[in-house]
matplotlib code that plots the C-alpha trace (Angstrom):
import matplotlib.pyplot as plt

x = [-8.0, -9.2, -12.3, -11.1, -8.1, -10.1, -12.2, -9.1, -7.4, -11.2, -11.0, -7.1, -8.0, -11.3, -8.9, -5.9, -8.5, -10.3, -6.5, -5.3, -7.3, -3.9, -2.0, -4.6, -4.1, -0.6, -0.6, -3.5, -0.9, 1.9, -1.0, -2.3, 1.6, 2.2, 2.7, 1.7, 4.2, 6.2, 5.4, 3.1, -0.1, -2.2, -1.4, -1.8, 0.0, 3.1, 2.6, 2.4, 5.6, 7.9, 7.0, 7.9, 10.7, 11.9, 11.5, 13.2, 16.1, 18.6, 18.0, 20.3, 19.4, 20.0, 19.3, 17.8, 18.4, 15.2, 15.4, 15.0, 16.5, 14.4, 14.6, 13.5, 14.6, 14.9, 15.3, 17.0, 16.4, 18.7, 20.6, 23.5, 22.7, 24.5, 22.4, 19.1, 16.2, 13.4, 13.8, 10.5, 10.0, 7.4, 5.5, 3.8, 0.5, 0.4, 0.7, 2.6, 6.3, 7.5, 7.6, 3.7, 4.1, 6.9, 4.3, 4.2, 7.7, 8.6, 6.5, 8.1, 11.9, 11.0, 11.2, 14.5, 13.7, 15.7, 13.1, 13.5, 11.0, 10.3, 9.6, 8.7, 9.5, 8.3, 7.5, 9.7, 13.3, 12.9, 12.8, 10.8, 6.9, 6.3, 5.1, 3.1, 2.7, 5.7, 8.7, 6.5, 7.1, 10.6, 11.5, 10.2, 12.2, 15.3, 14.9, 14.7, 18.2, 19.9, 18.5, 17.7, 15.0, 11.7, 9.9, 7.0, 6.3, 3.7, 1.5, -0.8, -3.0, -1.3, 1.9, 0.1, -1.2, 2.1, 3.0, 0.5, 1.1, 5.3, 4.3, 2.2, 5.3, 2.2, 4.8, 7.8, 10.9, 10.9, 11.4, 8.8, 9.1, 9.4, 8.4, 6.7, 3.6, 2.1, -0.2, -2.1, -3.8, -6.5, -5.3, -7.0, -7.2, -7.4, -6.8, -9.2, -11.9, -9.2, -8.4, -12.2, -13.2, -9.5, -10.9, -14.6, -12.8, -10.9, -13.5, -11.9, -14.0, -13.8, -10.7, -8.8, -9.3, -8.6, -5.6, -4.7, -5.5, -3.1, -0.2, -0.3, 0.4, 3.2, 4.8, 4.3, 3.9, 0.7, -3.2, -4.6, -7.4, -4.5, -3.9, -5.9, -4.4, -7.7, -7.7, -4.1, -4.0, -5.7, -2.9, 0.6, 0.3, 1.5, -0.5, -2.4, -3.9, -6.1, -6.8, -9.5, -12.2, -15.9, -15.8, -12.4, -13.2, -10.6, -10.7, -13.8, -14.5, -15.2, -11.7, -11.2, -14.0, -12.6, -9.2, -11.2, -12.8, -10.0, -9.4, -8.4, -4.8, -6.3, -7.6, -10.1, -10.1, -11.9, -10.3, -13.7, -13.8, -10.1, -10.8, -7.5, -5.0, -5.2, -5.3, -1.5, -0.8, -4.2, -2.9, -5.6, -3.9, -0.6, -1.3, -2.8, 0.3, 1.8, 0.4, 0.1, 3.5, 4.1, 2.1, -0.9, -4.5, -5.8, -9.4, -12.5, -12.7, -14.4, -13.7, -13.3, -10.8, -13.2, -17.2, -18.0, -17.5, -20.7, -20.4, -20.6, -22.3, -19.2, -20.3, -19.1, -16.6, -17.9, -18.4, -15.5, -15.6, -15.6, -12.9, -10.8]
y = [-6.0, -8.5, -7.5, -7.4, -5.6, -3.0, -2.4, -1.7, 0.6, 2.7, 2.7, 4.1, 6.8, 8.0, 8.7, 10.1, 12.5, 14.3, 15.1, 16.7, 15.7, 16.7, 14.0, 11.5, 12.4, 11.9, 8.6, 7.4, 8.2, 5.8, 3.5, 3.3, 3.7, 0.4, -2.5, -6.3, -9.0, -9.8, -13.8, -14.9, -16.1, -19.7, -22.8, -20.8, -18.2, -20.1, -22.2, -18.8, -17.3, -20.5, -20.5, -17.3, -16.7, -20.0, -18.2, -15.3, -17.2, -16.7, -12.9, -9.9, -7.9, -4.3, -2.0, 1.8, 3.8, 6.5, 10.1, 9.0, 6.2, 3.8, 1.5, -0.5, -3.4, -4.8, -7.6, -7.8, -10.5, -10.0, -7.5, -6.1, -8.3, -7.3, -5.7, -3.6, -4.7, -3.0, -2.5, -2.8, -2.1, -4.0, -2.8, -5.0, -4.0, -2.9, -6.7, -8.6, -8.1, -8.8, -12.1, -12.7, -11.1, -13.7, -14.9, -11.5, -11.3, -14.8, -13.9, -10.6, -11.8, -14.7, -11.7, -10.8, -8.1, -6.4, -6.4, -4.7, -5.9, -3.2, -4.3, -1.5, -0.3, -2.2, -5.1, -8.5, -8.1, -4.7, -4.6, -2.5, -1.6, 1.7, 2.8, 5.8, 6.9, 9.1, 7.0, 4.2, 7.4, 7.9, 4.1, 4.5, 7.5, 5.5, 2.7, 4.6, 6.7, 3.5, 1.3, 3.7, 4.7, 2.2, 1.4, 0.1, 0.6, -2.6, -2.4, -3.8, -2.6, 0.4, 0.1, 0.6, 4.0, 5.1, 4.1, 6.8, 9.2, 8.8, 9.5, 12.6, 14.2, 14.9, 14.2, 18.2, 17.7, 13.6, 13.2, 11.3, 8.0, 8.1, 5.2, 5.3, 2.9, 2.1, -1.1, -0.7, -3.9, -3.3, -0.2, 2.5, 5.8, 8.0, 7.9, 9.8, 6.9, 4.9, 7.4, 8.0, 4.3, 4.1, 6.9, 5.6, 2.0, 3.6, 6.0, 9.2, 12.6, 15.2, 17.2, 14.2, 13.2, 16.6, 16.3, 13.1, 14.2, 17.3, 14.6, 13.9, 17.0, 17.3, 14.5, 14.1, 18.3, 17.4, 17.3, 14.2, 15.4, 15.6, 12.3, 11.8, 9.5, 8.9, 12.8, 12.4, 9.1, 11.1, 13.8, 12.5, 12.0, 8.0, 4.8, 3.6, 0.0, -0.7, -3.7, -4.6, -7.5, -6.3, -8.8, -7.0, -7.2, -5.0, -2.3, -1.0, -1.2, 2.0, 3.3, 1.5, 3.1, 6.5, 5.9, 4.4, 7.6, 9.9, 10.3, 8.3, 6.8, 4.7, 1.1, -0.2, -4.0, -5.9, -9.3, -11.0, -13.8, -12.9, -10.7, -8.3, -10.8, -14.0, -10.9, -10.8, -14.2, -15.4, -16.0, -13.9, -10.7, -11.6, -12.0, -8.7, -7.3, -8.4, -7.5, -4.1, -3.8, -4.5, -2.0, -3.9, -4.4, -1.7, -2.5, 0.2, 1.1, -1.7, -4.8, -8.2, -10.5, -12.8, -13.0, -16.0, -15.2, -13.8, -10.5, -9.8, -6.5, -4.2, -0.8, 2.2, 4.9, 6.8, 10.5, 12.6, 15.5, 19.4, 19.9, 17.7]
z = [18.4, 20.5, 22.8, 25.8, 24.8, 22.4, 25.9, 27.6, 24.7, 24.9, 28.5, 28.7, 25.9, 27.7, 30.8, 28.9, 26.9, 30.2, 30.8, 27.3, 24.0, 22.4, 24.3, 23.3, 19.9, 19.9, 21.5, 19.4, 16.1, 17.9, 18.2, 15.0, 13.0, 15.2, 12.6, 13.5, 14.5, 11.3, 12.4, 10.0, 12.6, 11.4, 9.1, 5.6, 6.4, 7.9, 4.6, 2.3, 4.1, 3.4, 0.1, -0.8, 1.4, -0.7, -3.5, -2.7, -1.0, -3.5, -4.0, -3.5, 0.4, 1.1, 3.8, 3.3, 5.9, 5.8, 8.0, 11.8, 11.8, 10.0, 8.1, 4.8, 3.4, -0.6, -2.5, -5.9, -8.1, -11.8, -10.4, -12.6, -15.6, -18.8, -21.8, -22.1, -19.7, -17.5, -14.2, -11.6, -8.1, -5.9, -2.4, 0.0, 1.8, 5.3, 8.1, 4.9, 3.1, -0.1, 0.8, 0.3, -3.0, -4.1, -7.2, -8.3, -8.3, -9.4, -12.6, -13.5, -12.9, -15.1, -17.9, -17.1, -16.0, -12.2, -9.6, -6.6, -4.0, -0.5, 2.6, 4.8, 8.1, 10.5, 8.0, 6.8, 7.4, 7.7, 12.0, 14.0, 14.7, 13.2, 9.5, 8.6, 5.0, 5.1, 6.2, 3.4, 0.6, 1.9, 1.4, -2.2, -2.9, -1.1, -3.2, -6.7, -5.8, -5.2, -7.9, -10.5, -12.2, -12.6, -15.6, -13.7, -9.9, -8.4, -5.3, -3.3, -0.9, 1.4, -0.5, -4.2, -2.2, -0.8, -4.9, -6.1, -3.4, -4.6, -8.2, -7.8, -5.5, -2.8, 0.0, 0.6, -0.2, -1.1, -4.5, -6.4, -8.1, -11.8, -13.3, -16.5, -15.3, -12.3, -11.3, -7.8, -6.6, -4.0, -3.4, -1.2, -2.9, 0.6, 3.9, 5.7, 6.0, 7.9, 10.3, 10.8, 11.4, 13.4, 16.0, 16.0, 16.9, 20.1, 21.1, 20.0, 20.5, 18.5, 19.9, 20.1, 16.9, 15.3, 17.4, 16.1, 12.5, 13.1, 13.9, 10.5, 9.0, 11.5, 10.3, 6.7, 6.0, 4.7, 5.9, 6.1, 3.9, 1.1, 0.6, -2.2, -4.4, -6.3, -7.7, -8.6, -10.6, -13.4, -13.3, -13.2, -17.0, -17.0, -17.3, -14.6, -14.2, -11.4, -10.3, -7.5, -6.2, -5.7, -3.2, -1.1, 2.3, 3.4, 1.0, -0.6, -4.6, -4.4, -4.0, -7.2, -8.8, -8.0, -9.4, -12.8, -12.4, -12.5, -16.0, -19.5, -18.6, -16.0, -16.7, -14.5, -14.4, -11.6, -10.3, -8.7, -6.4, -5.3, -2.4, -0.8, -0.3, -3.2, -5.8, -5.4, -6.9, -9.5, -12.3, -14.4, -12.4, -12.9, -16.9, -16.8, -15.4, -18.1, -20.4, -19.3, -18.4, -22.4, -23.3, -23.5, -21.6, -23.1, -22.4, -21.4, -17.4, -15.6, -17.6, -15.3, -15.5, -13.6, -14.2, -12.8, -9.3, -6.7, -6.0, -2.4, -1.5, 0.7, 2.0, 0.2, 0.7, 2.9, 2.2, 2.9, 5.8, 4.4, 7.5, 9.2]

ax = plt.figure().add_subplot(projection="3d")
ax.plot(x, y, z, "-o")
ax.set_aspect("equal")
plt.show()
């Protein structure tokens, strides 16, 4: 947020809390579900989104409707082709679409393989303003019952966590995603930090961040404190590859550590000098995909792709609360 604005948003939830902390919880959950403008903001950007949408121009677009009445959108590229070949799906992280990961998909149609590429609620072509973790799970399970089943699932930054939270079924009553692999590219593994620094930003106290905390469960039917992706990758008994730039400015390496952490099916590999966003397209990452998605890259946790790059130091996760 800008300053003055951010003074303003502090100012409006120090009023609304002396009223009701659990009203300022609740509005603070609208606030932070609310996505950015889908208009791609600067000269690179505007440059990045015509050359993907270029590239996606002559794919296949469907609607899924999610409970509520949201929204996703997908792209198919090499839909209904005759004969054996893998299918793979593709998520976006949150403020981008599947049009930013166009690369990405370029590279893993050029297989002939049918990829189906999500962009979420409130994201791309999907319309609206609004995504939380739920309706982000729900467009997963949407896409897999009208596609079919995956062989690999792709995704970058929020959406490789909503990919992890699909696969370990963490999420009643949605059905998870069944792909075989999974490949998350600077990809959070939990979502308590975020809601943490969210409140700190806005001024939250403690009652109306509990409040805001308890939204959650409300919504999704789980605590916040159960999003752990990271203690799941380990258990959902498939392949994981996780790749991730010490020098992500946006997401620390140390949610990549803990997913390298969580047990032997998961490959660590780092991508340095690449940061959050130019992951999604280097050419070293994109040959590591597929490799891996041949069965290959099977390398020791913590290999780079990259070592030439500086390192720049990034805090660390920081520690997670007994209660929330």
């Amino acid at each position: 947020m800008a300053n003055f604005a951010l003074e303003v948003t502090r100012l409006g939830f120090s009023v609304l809390q002396a009223i009701s902390a659990d009203l300022a919880g609740r509005a603070a959950f609208q606030l932070f579900c609310r996505t950015p403008s889908p208009r791609p903001k600067g000269v690179k950007a505007k440059a990045a989104h015509a050359a993907g949408a270029a590239r996606l121009a002559g794919a296949e677009r469907f609607t899924l409707r999610l409970a509520g009445g949201a929204k996703a959108h997908a792209y198919r590229l090499n839909g209904g082709a005759i004969g054996q070949r893998k299918r793979y799906l593709v998520t976006h992280g949150w403020g981008s679409s599947a049009v930013y990961m166009a690369e990405l998909i370029s590279m893993l149609s050029a297989t002939g393989a049918e990829v189906v590429a999500l962009d979420f609620p409130g994201h791309g072509r999907a319309g609206g303003r609004f995504l939380h973790m739920g309706l982000a799970v729900g467009a997963i399970a949407a896409a897999e019952q009208r596609f079919g089943a995956f062989d690999a699932v792709i995704g970058h930054s929020f959406g490789g966590a909503a990919l992890m939270v699909s696969a370990a079924g963490l999420l009643p009553g949605v059905p998870p995603v069944t792909s075989e692999r999974l490949v998350l590219i600077g990809a959070p593994s939990e979502m308590a930090w975020l809601f943490a620094d969210f409140g700190r930003m806005i001024g939250l106290r403690p009652a109306a961040q509990a409040a805001l905390e308890k939204k959650v469960h409300r919504v999704t039917g789980r605590r916040l404190e159960e999003f752990d992706a990271g203690n799941t990758a380990g258990t959902i008994g498939r392949p994981v590859l996780v790749i991730h730039a010490e020098d992500d400015k946006e997401v620390s390496p140390a949610h990549a550590r803990r997913y390298g952490a969580a047990g032997p099916r998961v490959r660590l590999l780092w991508a340095n000098g690449f940061g959050h966003r130019r992951i999604v397209a280097a050419a070293p990452v994109l040959g590591a995909i597929a490799a891996f998605l041949e069965g290959g890259v099977d390398v020791e946790a913590g290999e780079s792709i990259k070592k030439d790059a500086a390192i720049i130091p990034l805090f660390e996760l920081p520690a997670r609360r007994a209660a929330l």
